[in-house]
KERO-677356 format. One record per residue (C-alpha): x, y, z; residue number from 1; residue in one letter. Coordinates in nm, 2 decimals, always signed. Layout:
REM residues N
{X: X&Y: Y&Z: Z&mardren: NUM&marke: A}
...
***
This chain:
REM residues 312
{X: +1.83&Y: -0.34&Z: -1.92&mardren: 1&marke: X}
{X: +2.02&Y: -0.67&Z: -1.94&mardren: 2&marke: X}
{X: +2.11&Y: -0.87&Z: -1.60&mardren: 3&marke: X}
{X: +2.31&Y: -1.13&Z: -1.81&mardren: 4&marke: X}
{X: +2.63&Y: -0.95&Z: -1.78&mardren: 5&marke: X}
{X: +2.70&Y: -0.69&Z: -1.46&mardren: 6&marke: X}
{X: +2.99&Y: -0.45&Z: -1.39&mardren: 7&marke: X}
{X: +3.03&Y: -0.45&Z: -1.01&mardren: 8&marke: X}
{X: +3.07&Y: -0.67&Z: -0.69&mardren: 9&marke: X}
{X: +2.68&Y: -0.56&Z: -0.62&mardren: 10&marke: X}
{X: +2.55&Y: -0.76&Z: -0.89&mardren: 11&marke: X}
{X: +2.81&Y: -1.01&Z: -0.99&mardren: 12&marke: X}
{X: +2.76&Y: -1.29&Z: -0.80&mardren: 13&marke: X}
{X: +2.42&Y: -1.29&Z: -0.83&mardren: 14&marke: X}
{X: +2.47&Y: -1.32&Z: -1.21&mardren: 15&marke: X}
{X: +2.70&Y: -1.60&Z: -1.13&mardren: 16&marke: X}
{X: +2.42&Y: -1.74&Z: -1.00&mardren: 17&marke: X}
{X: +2.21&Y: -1.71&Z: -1.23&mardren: 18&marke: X}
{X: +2.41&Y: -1.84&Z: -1.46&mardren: 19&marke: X}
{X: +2.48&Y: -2.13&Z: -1.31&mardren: 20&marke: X}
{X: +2.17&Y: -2.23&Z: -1.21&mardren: 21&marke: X}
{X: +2.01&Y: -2.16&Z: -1.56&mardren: 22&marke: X}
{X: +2.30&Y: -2.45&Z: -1.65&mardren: 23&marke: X}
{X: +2.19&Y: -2.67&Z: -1.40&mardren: 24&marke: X}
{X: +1.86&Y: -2.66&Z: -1.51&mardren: 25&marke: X}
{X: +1.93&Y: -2.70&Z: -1.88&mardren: 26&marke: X}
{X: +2.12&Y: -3.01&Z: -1.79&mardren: 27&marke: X}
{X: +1.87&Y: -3.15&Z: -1.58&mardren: 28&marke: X}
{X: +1.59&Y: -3.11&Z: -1.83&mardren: 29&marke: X}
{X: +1.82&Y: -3.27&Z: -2.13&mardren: 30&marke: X}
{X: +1.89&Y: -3.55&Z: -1.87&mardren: 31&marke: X}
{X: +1.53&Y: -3.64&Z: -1.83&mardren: 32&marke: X}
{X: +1.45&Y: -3.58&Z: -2.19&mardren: 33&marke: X}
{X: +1.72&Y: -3.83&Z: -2.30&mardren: 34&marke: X}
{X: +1.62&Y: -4.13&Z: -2.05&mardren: 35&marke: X}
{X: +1.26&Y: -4.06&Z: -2.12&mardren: 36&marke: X}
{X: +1.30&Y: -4.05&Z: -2.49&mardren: 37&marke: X}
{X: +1.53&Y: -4.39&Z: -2.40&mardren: 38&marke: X}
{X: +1.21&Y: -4.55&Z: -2.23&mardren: 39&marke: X}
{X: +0.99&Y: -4.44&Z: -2.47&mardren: 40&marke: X}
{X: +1.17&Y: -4.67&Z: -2.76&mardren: 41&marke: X}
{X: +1.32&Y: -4.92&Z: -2.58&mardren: 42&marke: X}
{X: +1.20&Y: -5.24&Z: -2.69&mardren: 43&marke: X}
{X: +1.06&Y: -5.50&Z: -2.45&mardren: 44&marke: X}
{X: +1.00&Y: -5.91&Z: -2.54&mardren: 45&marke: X}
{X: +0.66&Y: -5.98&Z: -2.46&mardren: 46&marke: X}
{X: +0.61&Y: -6.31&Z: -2.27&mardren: 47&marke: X}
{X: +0.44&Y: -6.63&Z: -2.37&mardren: 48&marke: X}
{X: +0.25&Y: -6.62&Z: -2.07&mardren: 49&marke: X}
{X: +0.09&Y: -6.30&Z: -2.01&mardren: 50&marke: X}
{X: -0.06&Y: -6.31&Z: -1.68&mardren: 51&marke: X}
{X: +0.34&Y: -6.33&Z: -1.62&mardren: 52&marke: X}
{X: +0.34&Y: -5.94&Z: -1.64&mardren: 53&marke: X}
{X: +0.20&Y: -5.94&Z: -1.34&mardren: 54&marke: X}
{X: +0.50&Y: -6.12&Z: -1.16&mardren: 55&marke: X}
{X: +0.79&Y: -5.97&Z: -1.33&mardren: 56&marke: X}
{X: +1.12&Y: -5.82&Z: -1.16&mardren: 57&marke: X}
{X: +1.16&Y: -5.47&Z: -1.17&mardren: 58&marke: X}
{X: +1.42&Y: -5.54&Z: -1.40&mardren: 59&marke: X}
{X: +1.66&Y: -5.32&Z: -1.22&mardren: 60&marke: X}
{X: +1.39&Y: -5.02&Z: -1.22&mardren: 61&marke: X}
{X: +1.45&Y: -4.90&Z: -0.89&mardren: 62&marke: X}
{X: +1.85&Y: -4.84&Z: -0.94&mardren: 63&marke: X}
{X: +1.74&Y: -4.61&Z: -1.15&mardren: 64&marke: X}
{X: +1.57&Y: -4.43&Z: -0.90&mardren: 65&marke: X}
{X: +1.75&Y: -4.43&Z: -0.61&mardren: 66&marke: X}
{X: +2.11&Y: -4.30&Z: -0.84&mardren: 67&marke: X}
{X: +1.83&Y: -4.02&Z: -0.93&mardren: 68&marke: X}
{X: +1.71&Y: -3.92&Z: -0.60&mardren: 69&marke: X}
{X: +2.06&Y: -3.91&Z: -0.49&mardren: 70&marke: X}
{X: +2.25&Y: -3.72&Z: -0.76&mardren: 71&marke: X}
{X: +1.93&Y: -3.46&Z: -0.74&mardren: 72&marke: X}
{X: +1.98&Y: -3.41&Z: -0.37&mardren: 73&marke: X}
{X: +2.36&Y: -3.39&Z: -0.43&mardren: 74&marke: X}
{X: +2.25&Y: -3.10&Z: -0.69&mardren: 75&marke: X}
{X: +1.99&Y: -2.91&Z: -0.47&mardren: 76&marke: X}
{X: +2.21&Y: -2.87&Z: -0.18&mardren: 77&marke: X}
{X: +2.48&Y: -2.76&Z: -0.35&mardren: 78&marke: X}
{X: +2.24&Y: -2.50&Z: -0.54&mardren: 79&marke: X}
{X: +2.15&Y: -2.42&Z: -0.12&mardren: 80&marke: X}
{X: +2.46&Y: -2.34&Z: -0.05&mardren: 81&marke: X}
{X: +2.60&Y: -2.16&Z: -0.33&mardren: 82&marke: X}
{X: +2.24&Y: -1.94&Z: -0.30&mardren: 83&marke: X}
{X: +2.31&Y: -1.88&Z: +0.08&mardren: 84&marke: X}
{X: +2.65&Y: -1.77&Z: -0.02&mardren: 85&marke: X}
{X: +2.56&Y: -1.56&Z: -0.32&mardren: 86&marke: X}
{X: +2.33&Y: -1.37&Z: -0.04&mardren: 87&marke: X}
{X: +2.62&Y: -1.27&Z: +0.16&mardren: 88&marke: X}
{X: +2.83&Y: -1.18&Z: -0.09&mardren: 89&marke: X}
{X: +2.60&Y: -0.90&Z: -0.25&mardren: 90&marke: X}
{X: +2.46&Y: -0.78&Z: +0.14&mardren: 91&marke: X}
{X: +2.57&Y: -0.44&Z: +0.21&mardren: 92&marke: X}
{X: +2.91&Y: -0.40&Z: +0.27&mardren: 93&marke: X}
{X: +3.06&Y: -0.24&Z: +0.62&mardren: 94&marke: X}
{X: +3.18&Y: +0.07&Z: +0.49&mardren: 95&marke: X}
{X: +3.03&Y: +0.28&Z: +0.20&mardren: 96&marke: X}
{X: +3.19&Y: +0.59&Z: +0.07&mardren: 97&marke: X}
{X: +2.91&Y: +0.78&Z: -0.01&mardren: 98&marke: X}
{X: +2.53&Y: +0.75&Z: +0.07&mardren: 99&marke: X}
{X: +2.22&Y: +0.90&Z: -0.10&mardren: 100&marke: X}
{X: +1.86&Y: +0.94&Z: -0.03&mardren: 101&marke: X}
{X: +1.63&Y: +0.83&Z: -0.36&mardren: 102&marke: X}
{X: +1.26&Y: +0.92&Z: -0.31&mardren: 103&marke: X}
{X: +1.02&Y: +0.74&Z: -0.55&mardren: 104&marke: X}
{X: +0.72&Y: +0.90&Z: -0.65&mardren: 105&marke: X}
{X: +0.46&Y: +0.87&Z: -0.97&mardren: 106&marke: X}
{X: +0.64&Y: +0.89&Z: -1.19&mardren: 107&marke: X}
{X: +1.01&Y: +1.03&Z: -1.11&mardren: 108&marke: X}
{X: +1.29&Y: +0.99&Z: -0.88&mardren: 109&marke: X}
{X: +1.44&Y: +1.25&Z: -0.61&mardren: 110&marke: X}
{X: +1.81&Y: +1.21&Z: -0.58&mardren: 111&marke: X}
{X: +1.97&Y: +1.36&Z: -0.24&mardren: 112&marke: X}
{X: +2.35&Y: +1.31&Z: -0.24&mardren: 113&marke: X}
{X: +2.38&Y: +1.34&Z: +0.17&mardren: 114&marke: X}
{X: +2.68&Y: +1.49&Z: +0.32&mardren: 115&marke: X}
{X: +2.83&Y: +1.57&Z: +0.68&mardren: 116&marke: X}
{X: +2.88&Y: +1.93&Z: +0.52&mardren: 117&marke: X}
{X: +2.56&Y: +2.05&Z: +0.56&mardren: 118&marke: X}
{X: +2.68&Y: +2.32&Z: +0.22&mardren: 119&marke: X}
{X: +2.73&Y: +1.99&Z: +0.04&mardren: 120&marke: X}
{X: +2.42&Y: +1.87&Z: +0.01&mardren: 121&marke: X}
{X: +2.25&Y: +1.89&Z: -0.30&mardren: 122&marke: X}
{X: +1.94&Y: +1.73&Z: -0.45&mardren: 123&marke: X}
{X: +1.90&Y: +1.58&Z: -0.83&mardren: 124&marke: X}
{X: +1.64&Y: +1.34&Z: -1.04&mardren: 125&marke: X}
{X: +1.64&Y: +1.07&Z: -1.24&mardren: 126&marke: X}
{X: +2.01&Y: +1.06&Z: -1.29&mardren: 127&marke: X}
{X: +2.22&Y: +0.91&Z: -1.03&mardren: 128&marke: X}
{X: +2.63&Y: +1.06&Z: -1.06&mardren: 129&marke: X}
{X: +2.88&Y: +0.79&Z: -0.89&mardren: 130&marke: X}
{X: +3.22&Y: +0.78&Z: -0.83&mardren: 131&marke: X}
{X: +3.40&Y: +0.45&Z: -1.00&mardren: 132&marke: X}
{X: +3.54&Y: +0.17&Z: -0.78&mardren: 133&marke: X}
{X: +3.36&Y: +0.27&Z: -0.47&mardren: 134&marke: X}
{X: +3.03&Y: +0.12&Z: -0.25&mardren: 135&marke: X}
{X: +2.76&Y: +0.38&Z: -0.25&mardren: 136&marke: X}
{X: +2.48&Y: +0.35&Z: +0.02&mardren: 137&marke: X}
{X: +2.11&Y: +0.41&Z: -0.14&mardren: 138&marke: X}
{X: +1.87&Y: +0.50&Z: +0.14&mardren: 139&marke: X}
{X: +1.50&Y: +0.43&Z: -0.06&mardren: 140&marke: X}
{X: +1.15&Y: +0.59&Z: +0.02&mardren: 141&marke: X}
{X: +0.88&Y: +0.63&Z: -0.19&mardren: 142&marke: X}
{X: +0.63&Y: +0.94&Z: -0.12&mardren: 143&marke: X}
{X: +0.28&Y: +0.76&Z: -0.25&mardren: 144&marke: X}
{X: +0.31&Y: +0.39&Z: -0.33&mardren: 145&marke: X}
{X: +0.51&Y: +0.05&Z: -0.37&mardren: 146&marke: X}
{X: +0.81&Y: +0.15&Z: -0.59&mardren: 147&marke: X}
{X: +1.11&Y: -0.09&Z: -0.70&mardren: 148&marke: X}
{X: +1.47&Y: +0.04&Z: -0.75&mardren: 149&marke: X}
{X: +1.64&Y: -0.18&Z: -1.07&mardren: 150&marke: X}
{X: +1.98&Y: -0.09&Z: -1.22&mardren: 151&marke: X}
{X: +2.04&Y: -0.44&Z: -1.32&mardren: 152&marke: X}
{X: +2.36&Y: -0.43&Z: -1.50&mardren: 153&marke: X}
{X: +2.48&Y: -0.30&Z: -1.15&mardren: 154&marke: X}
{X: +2.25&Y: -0.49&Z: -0.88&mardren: 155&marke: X}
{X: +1.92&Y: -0.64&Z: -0.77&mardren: 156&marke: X}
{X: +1.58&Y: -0.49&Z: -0.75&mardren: 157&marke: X}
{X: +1.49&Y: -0.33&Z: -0.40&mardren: 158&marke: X}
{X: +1.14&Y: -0.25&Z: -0.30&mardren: 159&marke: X}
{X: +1.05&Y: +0.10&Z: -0.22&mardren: 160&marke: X}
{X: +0.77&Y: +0.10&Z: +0.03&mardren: 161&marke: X}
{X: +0.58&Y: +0.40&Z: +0.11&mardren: 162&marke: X}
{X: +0.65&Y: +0.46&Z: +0.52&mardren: 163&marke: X}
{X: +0.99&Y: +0.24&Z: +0.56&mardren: 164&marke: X}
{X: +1.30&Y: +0.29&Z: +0.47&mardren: 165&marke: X}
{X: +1.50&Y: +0.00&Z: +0.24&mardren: 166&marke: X}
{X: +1.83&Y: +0.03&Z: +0.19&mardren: 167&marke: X}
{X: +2.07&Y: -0.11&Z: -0.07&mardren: 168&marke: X}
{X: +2.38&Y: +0.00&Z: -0.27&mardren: 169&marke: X}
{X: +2.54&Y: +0.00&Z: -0.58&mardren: 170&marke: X}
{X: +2.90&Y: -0.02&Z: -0.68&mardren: 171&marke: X}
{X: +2.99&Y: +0.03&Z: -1.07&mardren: 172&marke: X}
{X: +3.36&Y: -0.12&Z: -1.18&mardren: 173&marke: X}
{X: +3.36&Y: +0.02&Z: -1.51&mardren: 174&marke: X}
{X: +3.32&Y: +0.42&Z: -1.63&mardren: 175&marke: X}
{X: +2.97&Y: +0.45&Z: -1.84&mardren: 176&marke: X}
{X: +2.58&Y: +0.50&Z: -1.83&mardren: 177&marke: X}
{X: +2.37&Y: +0.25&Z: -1.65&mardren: 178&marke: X}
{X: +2.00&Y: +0.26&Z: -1.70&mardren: 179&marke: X}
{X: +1.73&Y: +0.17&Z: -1.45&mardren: 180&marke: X}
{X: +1.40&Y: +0.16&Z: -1.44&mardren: 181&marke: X}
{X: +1.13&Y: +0.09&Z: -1.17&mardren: 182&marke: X}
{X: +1.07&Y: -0.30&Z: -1.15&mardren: 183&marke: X}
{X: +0.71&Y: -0.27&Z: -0.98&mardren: 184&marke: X}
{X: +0.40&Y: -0.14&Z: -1.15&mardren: 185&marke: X}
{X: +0.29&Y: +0.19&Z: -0.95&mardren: 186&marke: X}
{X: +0.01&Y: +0.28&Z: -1.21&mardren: 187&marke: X}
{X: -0.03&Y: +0.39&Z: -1.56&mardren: 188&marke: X}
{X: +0.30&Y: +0.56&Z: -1.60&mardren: 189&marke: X}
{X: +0.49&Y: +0.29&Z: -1.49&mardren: 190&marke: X}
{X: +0.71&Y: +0.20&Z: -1.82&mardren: 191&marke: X}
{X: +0.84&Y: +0.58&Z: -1.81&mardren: 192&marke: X}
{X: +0.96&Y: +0.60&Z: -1.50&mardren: 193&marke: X}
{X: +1.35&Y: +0.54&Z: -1.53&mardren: 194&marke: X}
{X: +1.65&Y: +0.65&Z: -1.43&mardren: 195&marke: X}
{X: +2.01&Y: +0.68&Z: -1.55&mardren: 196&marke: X}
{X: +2.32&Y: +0.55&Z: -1.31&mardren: 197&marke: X}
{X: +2.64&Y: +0.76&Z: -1.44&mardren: 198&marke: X}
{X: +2.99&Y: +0.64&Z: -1.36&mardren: 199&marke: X}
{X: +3.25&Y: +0.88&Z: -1.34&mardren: 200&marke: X}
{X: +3.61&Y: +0.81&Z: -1.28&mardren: 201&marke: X}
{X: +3.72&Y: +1.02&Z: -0.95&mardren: 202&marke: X}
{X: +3.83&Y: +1.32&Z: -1.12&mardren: 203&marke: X}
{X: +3.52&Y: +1.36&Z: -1.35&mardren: 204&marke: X}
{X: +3.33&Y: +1.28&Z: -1.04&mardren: 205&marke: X}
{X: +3.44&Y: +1.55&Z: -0.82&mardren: 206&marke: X}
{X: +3.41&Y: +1.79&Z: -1.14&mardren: 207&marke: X}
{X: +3.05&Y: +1.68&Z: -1.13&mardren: 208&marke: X}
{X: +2.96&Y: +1.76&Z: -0.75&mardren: 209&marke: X}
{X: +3.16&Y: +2.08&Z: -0.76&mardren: 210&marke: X}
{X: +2.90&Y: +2.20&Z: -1.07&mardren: 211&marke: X}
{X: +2.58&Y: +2.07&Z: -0.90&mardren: 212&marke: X}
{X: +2.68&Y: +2.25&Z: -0.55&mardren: 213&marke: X}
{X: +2.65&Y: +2.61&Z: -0.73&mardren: 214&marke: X}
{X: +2.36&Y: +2.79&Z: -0.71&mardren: 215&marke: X}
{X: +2.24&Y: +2.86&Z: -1.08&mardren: 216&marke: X}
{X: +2.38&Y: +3.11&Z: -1.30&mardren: 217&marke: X}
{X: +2.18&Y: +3.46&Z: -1.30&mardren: 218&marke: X}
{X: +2.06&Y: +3.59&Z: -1.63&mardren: 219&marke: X}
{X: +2.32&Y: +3.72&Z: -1.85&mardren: 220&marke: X}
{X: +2.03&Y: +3.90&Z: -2.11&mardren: 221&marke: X}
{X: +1.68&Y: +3.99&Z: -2.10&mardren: 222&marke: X}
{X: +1.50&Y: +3.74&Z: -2.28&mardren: 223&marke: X}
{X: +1.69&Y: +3.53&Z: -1.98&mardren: 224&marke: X}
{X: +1.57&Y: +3.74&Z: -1.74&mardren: 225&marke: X}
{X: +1.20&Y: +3.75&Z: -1.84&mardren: 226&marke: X}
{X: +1.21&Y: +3.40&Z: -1.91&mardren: 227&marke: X}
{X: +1.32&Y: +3.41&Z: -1.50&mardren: 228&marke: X}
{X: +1.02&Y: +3.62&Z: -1.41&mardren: 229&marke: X}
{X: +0.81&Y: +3.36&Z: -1.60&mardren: 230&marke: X}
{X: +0.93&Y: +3.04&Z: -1.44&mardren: 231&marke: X}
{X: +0.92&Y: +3.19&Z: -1.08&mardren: 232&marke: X}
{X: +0.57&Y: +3.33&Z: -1.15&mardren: 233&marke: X}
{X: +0.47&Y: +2.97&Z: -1.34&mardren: 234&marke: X}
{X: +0.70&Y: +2.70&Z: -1.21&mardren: 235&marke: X}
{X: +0.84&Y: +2.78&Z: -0.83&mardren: 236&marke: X}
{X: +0.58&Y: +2.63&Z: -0.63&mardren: 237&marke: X}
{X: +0.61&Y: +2.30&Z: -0.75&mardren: 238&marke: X}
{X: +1.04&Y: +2.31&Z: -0.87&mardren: 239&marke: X}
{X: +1.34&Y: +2.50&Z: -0.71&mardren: 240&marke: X}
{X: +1.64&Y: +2.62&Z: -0.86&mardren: 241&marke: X}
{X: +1.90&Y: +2.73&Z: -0.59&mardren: 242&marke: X}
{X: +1.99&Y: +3.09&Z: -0.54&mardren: 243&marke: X}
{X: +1.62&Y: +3.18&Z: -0.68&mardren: 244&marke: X}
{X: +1.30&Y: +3.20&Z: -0.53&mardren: 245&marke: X}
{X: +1.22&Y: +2.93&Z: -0.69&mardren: 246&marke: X}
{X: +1.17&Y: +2.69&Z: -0.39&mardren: 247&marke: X}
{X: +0.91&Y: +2.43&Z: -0.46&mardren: 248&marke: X}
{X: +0.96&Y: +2.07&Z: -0.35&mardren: 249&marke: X}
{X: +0.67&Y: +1.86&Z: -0.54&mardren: 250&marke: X}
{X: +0.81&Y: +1.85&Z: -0.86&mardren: 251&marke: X}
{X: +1.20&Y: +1.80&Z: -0.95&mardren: 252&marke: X}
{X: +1.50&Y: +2.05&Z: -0.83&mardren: 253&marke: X}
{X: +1.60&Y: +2.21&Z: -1.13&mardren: 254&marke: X}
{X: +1.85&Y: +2.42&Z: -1.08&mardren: 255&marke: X}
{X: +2.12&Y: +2.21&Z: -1.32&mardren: 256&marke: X}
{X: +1.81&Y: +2.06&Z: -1.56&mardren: 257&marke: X}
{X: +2.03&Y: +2.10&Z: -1.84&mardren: 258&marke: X}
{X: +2.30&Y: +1.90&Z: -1.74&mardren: 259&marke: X}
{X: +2.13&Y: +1.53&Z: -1.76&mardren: 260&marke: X}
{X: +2.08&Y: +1.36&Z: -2.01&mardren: 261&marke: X}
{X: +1.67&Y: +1.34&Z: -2.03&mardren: 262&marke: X}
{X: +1.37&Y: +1.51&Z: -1.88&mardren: 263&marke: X}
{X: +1.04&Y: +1.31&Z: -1.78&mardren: 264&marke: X}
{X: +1.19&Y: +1.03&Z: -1.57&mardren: 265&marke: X}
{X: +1.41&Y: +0.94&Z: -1.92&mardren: 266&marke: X}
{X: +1.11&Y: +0.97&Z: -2.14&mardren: 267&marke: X}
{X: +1.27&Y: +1.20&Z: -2.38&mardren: 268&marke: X}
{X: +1.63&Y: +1.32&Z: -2.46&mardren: 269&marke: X}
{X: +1.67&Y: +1.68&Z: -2.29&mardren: 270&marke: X}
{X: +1.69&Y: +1.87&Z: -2.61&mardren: 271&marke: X}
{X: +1.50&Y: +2.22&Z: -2.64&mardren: 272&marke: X}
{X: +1.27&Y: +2.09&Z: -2.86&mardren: 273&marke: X}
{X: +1.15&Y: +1.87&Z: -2.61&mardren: 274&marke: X}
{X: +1.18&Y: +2.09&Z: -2.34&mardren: 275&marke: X}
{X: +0.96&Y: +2.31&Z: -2.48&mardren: 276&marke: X}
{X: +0.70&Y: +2.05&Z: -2.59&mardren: 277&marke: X}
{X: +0.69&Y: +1.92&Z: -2.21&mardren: 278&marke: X}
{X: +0.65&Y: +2.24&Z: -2.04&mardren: 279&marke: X}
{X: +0.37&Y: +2.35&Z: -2.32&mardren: 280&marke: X}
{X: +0.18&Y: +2.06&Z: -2.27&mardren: 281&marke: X}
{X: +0.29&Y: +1.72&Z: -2.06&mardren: 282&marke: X}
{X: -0.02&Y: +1.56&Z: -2.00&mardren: 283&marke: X}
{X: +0.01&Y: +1.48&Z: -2.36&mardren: 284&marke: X}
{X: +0.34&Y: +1.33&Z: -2.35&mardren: 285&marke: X}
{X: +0.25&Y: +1.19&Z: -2.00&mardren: 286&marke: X}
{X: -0.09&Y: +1.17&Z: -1.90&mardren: 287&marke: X}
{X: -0.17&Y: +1.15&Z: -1.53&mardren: 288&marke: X}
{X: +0.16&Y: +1.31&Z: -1.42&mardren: 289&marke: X}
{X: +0.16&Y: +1.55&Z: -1.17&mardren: 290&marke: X}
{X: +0.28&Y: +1.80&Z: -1.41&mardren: 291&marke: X}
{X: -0.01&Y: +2.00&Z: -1.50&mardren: 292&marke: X}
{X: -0.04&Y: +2.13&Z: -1.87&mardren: 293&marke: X}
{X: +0.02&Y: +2.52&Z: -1.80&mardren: 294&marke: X}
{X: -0.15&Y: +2.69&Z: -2.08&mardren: 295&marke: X}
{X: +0.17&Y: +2.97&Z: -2.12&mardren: 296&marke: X}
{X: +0.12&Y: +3.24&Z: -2.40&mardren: 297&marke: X}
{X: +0.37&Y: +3.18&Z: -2.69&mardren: 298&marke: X}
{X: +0.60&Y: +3.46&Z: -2.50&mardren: 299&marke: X}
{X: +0.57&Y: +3.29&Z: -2.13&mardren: 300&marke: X}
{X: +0.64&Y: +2.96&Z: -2.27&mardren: 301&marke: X}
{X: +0.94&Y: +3.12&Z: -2.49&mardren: 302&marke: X}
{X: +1.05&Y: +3.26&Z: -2.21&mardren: 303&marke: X}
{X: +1.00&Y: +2.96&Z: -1.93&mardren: 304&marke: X}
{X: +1.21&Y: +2.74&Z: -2.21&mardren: 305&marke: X}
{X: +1.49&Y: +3.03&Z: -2.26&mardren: 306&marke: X}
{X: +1.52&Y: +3.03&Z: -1.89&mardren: 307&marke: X}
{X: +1.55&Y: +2.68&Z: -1.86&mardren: 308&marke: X}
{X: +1.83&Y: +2.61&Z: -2.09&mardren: 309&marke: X}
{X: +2.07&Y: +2.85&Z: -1.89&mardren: 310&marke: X}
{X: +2.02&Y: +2.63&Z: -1.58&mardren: 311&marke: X}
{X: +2.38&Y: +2.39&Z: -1.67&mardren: 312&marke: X}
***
C-alpha cells in the first residue's frame, strides 16, 4: 500500500510531487532550525547604559526578513505552479482503451468490464484484470454510502458517492499485482474491504477476458452436480454464475470465483479451506456483512463448496 514509488503516468507525477514537496519542507524546517538555533546562542555585549536598549538599531534585523519573505514567496509559487501542473498531468487522458464500471458497496467491489459487444460484457469483484501500457477508464458508484477508490502504487484516491458518478483511471507500466483498498471509512468493515489491480501483458490479458466471457463449466460428476442443486437452492438469489439459474445480483457474480486470488473483499486467500469456512459461517469471519451465516448440513455445505471450486 505504498504511494512512495508508483508504476504508471496516473500516479507518477503526483509522487513527483510529493516528493519534492516533502524536500522542500525538510529544507525549510532545517533552515529555520539552524538560524534559530544561531539566535538562540549568539552572544550580544550588553551596554553601559541600559536605558540604551531602548534606542538601539536593528542591527541589520530587518534584512533578515525581507531576504526571508522573498526567497519563501519565490518557494510557494513555484510549489503553485508545479501543483497546478501536476493536476493536469494526472487528469484523465482523451482517449482510454478500455472503461469499467466499479460499484462499491459494504464491504466489496462489483467489477463491470463494459463493452460495445453487448456478448462481451462480463462482471467480476474485487479483482480488477488490466491490460499493461494502456489508460483504463473507471466509471465509480457506490450502492449505500461514501466509498473511496485507492490503488496507490498506480493513482490517487477517488470518492465514491452514493447517487453520482466519479470517474478516474488507471494506467499500470509494469506487469504485476496492485493492491487497493477503500481510503474512506464506510463502517465497521472498512479495513477488509480491498481489492487487487492485476497487470497482464496483452497476450495474458486477452487470455484472461476470453476465460471470464464463458459461461461456467457444467458438472462433470455427481457430488458436482448435487453440490449445483445446493448452491442454486442456497446461494442464487443473492450470486449468479452464468449459464445457471443462478441469477442473483446482491452479492458477488461467481461464475469464475476460483480464478482470483482471495474471497471476502481480499480478507482471505481463496483456498478451500477458506472457502468452506466463509460459506459455513461468515458473520464470524466478517460480522455485519451482508452475507448471512446459512446454517448448511455437513452434506449441503460439502456440496455448496464442491461446487464452488469447479467455477475456474
Amino acid at each position: 500500500m505504498s504511494y512512495l514509488h508508483t508504476f504508471g503516468p496516473a500516479g507518477d507525477p503526483a509522487t513527483r510531487l510529493g516528493w519534492g514537496l516533502g524536500i522542500v519542507s525538510i529544507v525549510v524546517v532545517l533552515v529555520i532550525a539552524v538560524l534559530l538555533l544561531a539566535a538562540v546562542t549568539r552572544r550580544h555585549a550588553r551596554p553601559a547604559d541600559p536605558q540604551a536598549l531602548a534606542v538601539r538599531s536593528d542591527e541589520g534585523g530587518m534584512s533578515w526578513l525581507y531576504v526571508g519573505v522573498g526567497v519563501s514567496t519565490v518557494v510557494v509559487i513555484a510549489c503553485a505552479v508545479w501543483t497546478m501542473f501536476t493536476v493536469a498531468a494526472v487528469a484523465m487522458p482523451a482517449r482510454t482503451d478500455l472503461t469499467l464500471q466499479v460499484t462499491a458497496a459494504q464491504w466489496w467491489w462489483s467489477v463491470r468490464y463494459e463493452s460495445s459487444e453487448p456478448d462481451r460484457v462480463f462482471t467480476t469483484a474485487n479483482e480488477i484484470h488490466i491490460p499493461v501500457g494502456r489508460p483504463v477508464r473507471i466509471e465509480l458508484k457506490s450502492q449505500d454510502v461514501i466509498h473511496s477508490f485507492w490503488i496507490p502504487h498506480l493513482g490517487g484516491k477517488m470518492d465514491v458517492i452514493p447517487g453520482q458518478t466519479n470517474v478516474t483511471w488507471l494506467q499500470a507500466d509494469e506487469p504485476g499485482v496492485y493492491r487497493g483498498q477503500c481510503g474512506e471509512y464506510c463502517g465497521a468493515q472498512h479495513a477488509h474491504m480491498a481489492m487487487y489491480v492485476v497487470a497482464d501483458a496483452p497476450l495474458d490479458y486477452a487470455t484472461w477476458v476470453r476465460e471470464q466471457l464463458r459461461d461456467a463449466a457444467a458438472p462433470a460428476s455427481e457430488p458436482e452436480r448435487l453440490g449445483k442443486q445446493a448452491f442454486e437452492a442456497h446461494c442464487a438469489a443473492c450470486h449468479a454464475v452464468r449459464g445457471t439459474e443462478a441469477g442473483g445480483i446482491l452479492g458477488p457474480d461467481l461464475t469464475h470465483l476460483m480464478s482470483r486470488h482471495t474471497i471476502a473483499a481480499g480478507l482471505l486467500p481463496n483456498t478451500p479451506g477458506n472457502l468452506a469456512a466463509w460459506v459455513a459461517d461468515s458473520q464470524a469471519l466478517k460480522p455485519g456483512s451482508r452475507m448471512p451465516a446459512l446454517a448448511l448440513s455437513g452434506p449441503d455445505l460439502h456440496g455448496v463448496v464442491t461446487y464452488l471450486q469447479t467455477l475456474h
